[in-house]
C-alpha positions as CSV (number, residue, x, y, z in Angstrom):
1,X,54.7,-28.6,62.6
2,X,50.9,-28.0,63.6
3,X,49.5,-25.7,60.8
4,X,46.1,-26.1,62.3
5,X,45.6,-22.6,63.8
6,X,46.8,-21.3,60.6
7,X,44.1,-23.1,59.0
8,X,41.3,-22.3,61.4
9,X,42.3,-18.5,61.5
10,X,42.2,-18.4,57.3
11,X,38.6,-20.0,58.0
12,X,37.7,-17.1,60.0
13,X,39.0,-14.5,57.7
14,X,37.5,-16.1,54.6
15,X,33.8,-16.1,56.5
16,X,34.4,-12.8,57.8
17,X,34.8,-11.3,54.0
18,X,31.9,-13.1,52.9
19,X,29.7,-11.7,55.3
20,X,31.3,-8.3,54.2
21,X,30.0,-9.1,50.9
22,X,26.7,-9.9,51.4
23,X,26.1,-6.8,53.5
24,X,27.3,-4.8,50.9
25,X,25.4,-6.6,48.3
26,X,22.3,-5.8,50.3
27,X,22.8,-2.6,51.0
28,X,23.5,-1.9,47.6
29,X,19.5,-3.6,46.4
30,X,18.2,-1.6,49.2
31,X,20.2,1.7,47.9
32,X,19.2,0.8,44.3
33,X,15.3,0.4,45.4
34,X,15.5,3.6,47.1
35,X,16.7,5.1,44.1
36,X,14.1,3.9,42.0
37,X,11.1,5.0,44.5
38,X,12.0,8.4,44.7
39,X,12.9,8.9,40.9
40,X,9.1,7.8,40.5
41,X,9.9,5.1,38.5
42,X,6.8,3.9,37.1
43,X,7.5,0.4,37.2
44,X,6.7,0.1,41.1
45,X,4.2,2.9,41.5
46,X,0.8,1.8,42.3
47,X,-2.3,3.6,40.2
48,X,-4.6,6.1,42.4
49,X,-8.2,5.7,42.5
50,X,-9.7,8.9,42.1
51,X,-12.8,8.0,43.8
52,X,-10.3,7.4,47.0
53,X,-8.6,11.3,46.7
54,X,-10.0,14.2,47.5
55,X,-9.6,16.8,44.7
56,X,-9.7,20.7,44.7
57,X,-8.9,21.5,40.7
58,X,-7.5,19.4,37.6
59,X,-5.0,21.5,35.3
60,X,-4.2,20.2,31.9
61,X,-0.9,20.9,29.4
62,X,1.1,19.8,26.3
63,X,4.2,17.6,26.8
64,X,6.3,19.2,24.5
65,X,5.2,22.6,24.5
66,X,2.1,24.6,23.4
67,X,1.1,23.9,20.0
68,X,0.5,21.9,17.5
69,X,0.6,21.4,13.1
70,X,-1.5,19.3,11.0
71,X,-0.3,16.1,11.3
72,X,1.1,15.9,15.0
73,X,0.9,14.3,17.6
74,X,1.3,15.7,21.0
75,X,0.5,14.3,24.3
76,X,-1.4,15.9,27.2
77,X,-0.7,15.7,30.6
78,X,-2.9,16.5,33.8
79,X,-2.4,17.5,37.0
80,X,-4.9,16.6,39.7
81,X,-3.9,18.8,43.0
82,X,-5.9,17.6,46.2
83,X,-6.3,19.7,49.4
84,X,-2.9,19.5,50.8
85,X,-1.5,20.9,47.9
86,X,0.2,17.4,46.6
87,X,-0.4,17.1,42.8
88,X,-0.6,14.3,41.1
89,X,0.0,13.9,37.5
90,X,-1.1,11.3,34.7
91,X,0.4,8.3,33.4
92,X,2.2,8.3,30.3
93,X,4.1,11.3,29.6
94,X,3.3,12.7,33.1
95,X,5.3,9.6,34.6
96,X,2.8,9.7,37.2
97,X,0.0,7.8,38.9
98,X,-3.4,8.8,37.6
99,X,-5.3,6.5,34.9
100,X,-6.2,8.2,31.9
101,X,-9.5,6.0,31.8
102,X,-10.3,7.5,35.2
103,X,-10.5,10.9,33.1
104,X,-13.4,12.3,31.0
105,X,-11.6,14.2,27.6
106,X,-13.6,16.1,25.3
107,X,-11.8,18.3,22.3
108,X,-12.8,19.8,19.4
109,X,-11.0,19.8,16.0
110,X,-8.3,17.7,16.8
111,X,-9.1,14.1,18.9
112,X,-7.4,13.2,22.0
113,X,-7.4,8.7,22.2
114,X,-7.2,7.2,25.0
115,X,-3.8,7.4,26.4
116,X,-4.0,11.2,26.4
117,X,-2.1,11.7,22.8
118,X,-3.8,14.7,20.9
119,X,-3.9,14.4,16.9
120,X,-4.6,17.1,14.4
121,X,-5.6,16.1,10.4
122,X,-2.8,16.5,8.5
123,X,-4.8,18.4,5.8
124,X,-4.0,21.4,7.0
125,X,-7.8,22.7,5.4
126,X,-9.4,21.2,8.2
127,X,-7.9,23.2,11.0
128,X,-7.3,26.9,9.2
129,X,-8.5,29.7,11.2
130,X,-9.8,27.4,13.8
131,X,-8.3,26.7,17.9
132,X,-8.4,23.2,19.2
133,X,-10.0,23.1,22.4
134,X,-9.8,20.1,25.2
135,X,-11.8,20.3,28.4
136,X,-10.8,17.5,31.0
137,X,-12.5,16.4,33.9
138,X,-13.1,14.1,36.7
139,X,-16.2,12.2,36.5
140,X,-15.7,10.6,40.2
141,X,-15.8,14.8,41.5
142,X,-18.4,16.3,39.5
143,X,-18.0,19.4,41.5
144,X,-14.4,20.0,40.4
145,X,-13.9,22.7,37.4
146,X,-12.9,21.0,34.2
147,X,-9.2,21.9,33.1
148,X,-9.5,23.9,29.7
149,X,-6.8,23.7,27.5
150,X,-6.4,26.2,24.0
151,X,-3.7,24.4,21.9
152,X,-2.3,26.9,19.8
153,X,-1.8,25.6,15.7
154,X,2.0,25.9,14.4
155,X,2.9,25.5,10.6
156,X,7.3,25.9,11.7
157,X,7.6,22.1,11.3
158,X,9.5,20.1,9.0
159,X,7.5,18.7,6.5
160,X,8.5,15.5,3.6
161,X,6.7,14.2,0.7
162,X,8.5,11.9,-1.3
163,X,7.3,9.9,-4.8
164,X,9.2,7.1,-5.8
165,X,9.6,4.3,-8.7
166,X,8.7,0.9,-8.7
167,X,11.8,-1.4,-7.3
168,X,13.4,-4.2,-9.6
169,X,12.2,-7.6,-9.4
170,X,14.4,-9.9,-7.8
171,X,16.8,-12.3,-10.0
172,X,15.4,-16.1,-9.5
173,X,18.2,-18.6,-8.0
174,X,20.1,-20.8,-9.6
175,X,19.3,-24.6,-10.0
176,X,21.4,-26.5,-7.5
177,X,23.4,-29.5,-9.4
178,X,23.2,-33.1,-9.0
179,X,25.3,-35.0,-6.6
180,X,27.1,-37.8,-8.4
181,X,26.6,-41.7,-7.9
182,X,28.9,-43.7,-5.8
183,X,31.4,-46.2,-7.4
184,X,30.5,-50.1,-6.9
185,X,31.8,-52.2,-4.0
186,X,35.0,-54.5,-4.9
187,X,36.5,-56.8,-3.1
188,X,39.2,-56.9,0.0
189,X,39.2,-60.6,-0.1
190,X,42.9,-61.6,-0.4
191,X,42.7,-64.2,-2.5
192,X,39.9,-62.5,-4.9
193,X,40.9,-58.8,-4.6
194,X,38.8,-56.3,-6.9
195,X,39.1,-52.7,-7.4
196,X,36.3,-50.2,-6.1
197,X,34.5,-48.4,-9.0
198,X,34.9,-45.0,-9.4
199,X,32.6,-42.3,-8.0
200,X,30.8,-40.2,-10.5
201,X,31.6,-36.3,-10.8
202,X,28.7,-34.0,-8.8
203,X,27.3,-31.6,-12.0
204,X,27.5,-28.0,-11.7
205,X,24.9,-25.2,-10.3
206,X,23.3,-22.5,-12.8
207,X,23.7,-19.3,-12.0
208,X,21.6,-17.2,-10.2
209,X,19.7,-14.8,-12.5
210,X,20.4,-10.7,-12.4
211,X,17.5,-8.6,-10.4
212,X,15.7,-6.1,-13.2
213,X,16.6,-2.2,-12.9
214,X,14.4,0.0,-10.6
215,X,12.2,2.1,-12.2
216,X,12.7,6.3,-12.4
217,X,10.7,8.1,-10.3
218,X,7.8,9.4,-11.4
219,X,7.0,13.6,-12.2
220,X,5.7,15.5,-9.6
221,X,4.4,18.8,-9.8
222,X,4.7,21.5,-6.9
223,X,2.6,24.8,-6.5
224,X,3.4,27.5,-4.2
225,X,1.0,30.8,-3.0
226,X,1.7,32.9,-0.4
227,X,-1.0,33.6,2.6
228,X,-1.1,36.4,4.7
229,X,-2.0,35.3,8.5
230,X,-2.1,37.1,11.6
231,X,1.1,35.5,12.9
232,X,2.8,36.4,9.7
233,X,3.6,34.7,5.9
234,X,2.3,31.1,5.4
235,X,3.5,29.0,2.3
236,X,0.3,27.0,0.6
237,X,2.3,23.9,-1.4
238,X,0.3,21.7,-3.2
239,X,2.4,18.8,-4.2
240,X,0.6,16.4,-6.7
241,X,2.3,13.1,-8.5
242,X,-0.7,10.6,-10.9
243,X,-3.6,10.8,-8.8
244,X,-2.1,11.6,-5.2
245,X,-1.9,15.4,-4.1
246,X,-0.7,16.5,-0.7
247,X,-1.2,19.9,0.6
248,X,0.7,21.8,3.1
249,X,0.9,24.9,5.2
250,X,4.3,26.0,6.1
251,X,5.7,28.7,8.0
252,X,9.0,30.3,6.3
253,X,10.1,31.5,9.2
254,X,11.3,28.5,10.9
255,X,9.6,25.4,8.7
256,X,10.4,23.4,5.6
257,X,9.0,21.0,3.2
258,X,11.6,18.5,1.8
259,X,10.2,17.4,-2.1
260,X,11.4,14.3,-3.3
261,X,10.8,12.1,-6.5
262,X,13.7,9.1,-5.7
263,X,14.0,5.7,-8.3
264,X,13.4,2.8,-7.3
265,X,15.5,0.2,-6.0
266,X,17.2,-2.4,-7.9
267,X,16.0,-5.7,-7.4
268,X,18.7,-8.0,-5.8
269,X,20.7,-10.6,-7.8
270,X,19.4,-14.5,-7.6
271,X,21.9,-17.1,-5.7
272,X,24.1,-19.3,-7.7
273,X,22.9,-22.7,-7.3
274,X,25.0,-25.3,-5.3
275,X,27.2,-27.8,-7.3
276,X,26.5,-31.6,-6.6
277,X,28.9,-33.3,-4.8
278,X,30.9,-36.4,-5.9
279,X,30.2,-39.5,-5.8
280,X,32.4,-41.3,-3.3
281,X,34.6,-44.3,-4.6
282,X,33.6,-48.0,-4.0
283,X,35.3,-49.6,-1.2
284,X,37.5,-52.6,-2.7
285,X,41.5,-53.4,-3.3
286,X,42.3,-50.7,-4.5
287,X,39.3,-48.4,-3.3
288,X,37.9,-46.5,-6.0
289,X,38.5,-42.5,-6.9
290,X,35.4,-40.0,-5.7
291,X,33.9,-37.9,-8.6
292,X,34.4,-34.4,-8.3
293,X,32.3,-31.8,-6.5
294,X,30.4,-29.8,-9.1
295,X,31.0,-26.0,-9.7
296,X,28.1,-23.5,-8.1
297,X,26.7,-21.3,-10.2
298,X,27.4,-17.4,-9.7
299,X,25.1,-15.4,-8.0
300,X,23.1,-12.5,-10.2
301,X,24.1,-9.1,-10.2
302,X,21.9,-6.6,-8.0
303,X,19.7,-4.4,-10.9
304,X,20.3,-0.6,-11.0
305,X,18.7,2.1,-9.2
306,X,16.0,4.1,-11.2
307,X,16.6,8.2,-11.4
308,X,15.0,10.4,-9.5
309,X,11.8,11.4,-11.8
310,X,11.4,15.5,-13.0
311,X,10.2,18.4,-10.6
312,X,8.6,21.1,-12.0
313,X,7.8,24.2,-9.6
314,X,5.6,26.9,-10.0
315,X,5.4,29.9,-7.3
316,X,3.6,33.0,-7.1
317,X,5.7,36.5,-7.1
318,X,4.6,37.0,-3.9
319,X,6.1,34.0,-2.7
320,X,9.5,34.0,-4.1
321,X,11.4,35.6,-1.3
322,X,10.3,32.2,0.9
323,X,11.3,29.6,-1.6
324,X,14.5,28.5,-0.1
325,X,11.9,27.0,2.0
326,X,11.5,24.5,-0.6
327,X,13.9,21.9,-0.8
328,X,13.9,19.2,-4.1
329,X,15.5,16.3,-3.9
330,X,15.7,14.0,-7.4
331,X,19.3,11.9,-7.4
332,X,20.3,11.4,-11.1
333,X,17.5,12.9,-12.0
334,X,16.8,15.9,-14.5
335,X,17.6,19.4,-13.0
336,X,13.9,20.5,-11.6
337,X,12.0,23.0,-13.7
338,X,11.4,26.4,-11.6
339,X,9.4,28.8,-12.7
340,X,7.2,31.9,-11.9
341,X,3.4,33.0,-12.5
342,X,0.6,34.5,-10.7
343,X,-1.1,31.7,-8.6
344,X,-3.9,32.4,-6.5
345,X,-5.6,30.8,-3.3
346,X,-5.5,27.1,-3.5
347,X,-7.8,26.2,-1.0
């Protein structure tokens, strides 16, 4: 029988679904790069020249919300609208098209870098009672308004300070062992057979040594006074440990400050060295035994954590219905010393 049309008509079908494929392969790239231009991927979006666009004002605001505490960060973004109304934002945060060198940022109390991020201290001393302030604008349109931006300052955060001990050294390894010799040649000759010598045994590994206990944390000691603001209560915390002291400005209403004096970590037991392998036996009739393969040492056992070090607390009176904003953290350590007494201003 003549299977040939058969064959030729599979042909067909088997082209025809691979030009199915292709097609929907490509329509599926083209659907996927139409996708990615209209979501504004940044990837394939070409920078604007601001000396090529025409602009009518500059606005400028905070990523992720108004405000700011000592010790954020918190990008800017700016929107350049041109004549037609079609705005244009900033790379970065903005996702958009216009260069943040092509920009002219001036601020005062905190510093903006040159990506557009906005930093404040983190000694909160430095920006009390004061408003950062950024003014933006376009040096390529001198005749457009700079955007001015207040940037309200915000103590609800929540804040950490933690102490800790020194860590354990670290066990040293173990000596590996010796490998043993192999035993002599003897002889396969039939007429003069000789035995192989025997290999010699590999020697053992020392073990690895045990890491040293980490050491406890060290004291710290934690004052607390209460400061009347406009917006409401503020917590001052001074938290000091040797020579270091942090202060802080924290909002009860809505911010924290974690207090921690941890141990430190155990340092890690030493490998057991390798045993040495045995020798192999000499070749001869009969061959001879190989040694045995050393024992390897045991590894060292990981040191102990240190405790959490002591905590002692001192608030004012008028703080105390705010100190569940305090939280102390000391594992294995001595129950924290609270206490209260007039404190005034510490700063």
């Amino acid at each position: 029988m003549n299977t040939t049309p058969l064959v030729y008509e599979r042909s067909i079908a088997s082209a025809a679904l691979a030009v199915q494929t292709i097609c929907r392969t490509v329509a599926i790239l083209f659907s996927s790069a139409a996708i990615l231009t209209l979501s504004g991927c940044a990837v394939f979006q070409q920078r604007v020249d601001l000396k090529k666009v025409p602009i009518v004002s500059i606005q400028a605001t905070q990523a992720n919300g108004p405000g700011i505490a000592p010790g954020d960060k918190s990008p800017l973004v700016v929107t350049v609208v041109q004549p037609d109304g079609k705005a244009l934002t900033t790379e970065g945060k903005g996702h958009g098209t216009v260069r943040w060198k092509d920009l002219a940022v001036s601020s005062t109390v905190a510093a903006v870098n040159t990506k557009g991020v906005l930093t404040l201290p983190g000694d909160p001393r430095v920006s009390e009672g004061q408003l950062p302030h950024v003014s933006i604008t376009v040096p390529s349109h001198p005749d457009v308004h700079a955007a001015e931006l207040d940037v309200p300052l915000r103590y609800d955060r929540n804040y950490s300070v933690s102490f800790s001990g020194a860590p354990g050294s670290s066990g040293s390894d173990g000596m590996n062992g010796a490998d043993g010799s192999s035993g002599s040649m003897g002889s396969l000759d039939p007429e003069h057979p000789s035995a192989g010598g025997n290999g010699t045994d590999g020697t053992n590994g020392t073990d690895g040594g045990n890491g040293d206990n980490g050491s406890d944390g060290p004291p710290v000691r934690v004052l607390v006074a209460l400061r009347q603001a406009a917006s409401g209560p503020l917590l001052q915390v001074s938290v000091s440990s040797g020579q270091t002291q942090k202060l802080f400005l924290v909002d009860p209403h809505g911010g924290s400050i974690t207090i921690t004096s941890a141990g430190g970590a155990g340092g890690s037991g030493g490998r057991g060295g390798r045993g040495g392998r045995g020798g192999s036996g000499g070749i001869g009739s009969p061959s001879g035994s190989s040694g045995s393969d050393g024992l390897s040492g045991r590894d060292g056992m990981d040191g102990w954590p240190g405790k959490g070090g002591p905590i002692f607390v001192t608030y004012d009176p008028g703080a105390k219905p705010y100190v569940g904003a305090i939280q102390l953290r000391n594992p294995s350590g001595p129950p924290p010393v609270i206490k209260e007494a007039p404190i005034g201003p510490l700063w």
